[in-house]
C-alpha positions in Angstrom: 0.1 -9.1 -14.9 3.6 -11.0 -14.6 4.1 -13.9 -16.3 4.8 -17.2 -14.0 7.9 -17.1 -15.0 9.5 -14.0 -14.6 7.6 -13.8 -10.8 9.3 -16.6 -9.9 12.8 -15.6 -11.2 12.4 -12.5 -9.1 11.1 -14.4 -6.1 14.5 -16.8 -6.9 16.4 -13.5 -6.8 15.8 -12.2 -3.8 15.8 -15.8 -2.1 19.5 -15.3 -3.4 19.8 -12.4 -1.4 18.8 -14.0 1.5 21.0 -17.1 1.6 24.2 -15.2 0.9 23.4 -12.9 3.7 22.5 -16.1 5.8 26.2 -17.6 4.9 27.5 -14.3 6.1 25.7 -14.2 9.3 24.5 -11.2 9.0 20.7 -12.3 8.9 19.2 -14.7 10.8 16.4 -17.0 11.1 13.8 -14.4 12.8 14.5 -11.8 9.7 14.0 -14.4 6.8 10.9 -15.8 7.8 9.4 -11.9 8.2 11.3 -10.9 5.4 10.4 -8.0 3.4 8.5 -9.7 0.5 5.0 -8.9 2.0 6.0 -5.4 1.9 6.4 -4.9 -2.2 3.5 -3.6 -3.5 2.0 -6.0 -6.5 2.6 -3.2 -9.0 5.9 -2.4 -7.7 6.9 -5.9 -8.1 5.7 -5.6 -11.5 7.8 -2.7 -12.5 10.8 -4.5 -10.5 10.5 -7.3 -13.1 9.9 -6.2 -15.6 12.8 -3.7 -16.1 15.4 -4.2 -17.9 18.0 -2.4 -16.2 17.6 -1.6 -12.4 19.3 0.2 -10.3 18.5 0.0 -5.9 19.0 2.8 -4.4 19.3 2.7 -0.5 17.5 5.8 1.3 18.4 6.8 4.5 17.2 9.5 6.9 16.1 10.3 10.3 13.2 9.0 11.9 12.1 12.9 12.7 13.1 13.9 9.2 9.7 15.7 7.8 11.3 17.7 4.8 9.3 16.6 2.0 10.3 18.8 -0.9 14.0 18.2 -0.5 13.6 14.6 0.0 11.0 14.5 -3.5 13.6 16.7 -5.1 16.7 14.5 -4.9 14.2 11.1 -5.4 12.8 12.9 -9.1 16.9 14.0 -10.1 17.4 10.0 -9.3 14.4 8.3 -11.4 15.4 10.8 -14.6 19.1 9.4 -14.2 18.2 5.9 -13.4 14.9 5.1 -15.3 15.1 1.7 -13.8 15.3 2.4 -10.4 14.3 0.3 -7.7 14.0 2.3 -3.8 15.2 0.7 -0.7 14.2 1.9 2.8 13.2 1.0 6.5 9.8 0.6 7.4 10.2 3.0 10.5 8.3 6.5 10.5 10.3 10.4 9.3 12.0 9.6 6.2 11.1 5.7 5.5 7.6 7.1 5.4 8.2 9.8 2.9 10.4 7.3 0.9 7.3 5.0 0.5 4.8 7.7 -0.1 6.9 9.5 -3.1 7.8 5.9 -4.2 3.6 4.8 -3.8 2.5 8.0 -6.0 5.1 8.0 -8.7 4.8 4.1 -9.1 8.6 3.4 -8.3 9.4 -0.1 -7.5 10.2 0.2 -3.5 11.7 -2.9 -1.4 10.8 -2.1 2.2 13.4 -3.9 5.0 12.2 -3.7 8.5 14.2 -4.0 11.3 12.6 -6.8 13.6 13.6 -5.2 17.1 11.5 -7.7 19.1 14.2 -10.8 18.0 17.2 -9.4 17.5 17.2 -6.2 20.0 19.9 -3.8 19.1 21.5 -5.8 16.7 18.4 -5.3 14.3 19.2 -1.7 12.6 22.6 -2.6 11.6 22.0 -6.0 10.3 19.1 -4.3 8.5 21.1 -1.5 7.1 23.7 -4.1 6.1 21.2 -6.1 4.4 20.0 -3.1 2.4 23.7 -2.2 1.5 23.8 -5.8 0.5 21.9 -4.9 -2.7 22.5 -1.2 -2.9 24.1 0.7 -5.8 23.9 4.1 -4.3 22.8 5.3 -1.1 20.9 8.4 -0.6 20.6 9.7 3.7 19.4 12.7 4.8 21.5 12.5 8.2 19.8 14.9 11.5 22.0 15.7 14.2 22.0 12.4 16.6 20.8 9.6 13.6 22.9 6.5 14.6 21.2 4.3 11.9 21.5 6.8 9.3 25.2 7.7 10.4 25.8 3.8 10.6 24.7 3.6 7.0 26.9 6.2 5.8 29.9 4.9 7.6 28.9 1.6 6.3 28.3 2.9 2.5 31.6 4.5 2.5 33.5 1.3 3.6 31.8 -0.3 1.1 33.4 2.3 -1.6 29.3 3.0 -2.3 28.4 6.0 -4.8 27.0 7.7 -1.9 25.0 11.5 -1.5 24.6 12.8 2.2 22.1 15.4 1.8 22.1 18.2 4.6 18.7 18.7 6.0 
């Protein structure tokens, strides 16, 4: 269990996150009161806090990405690198899903950002994608032929002079 302290330093944290992204304007009202926090897992949280030196990784793929191995692959040659790595990802299906299911069985800390399409409309999977980048230390995308959220990450990762790996499904 986390001591009362350290969960609410984290907690603090990531209400840091939210307030400088607010300032910016690039979230708004609708996406901070359905933030992502109900999405951590307790004992992702608890590996989140606990380590010492973390480092979030942004994954980004395709919605009808389904290659497993490759995606497992790359995700493994990241956690031995970066021991304290922390996953970020959508909440959508393809390669969010796969993200959350390697992340779930090899207990990595994941933050999960969904894109609230009913109150922002179109604007939602770029302002989610910029909130993600927001945090990011390296961004991972397995880009399919027609991706416009995983493209807009990429384009978006590279402006922000990002380490970034585009990984050719």
């Amino acid at each position: 269990m986390v001591a009362p302290g350290l969960l609410q330093q984290g907690q603090d944290e990531l209400a840091t996150i939210f307030c400088r992204l607010r300032r910016k304007k690039m979230v708004s009202k609708p996406c901070l009161k359905k933030s992502f926090w109900g999405c951590v897992g307790q004992h992702n949280f608890n590996t989140y806090i606990m380590s010492h030196s973390v480092f979030y990784l942004v994954v980004s793929g395709s919605r009808h990405f389904s290659n497993s191995p490759l995606l497992a692959s790359h995700l493994s040659a990241a956690l031995r690198k970066q021991p304290g790595l922390v996953l970020v990802c959508g909440s959508g299906k393809g390669c969010d899903t796969l993200v959350r299911q390697w992340a779930a069985s090899h207990k990595v800390p994941l933050l999960v950002a969904p894109a609230h399409w009913s109150s922002l409309g179109k604007a939602a999977g770029p302002i989610r994608n910029q909130f993600m980048l927001s945090m990011a230390q390296g961004v991972l995308a397995f880009p399919l032929a027609g991706s416009k959220g995983t493209a807009h990450v990429i384009r978006s990762a590279k402006q922000l002079g990002l380490p970034l790996r585009v990984v050719a499904a």
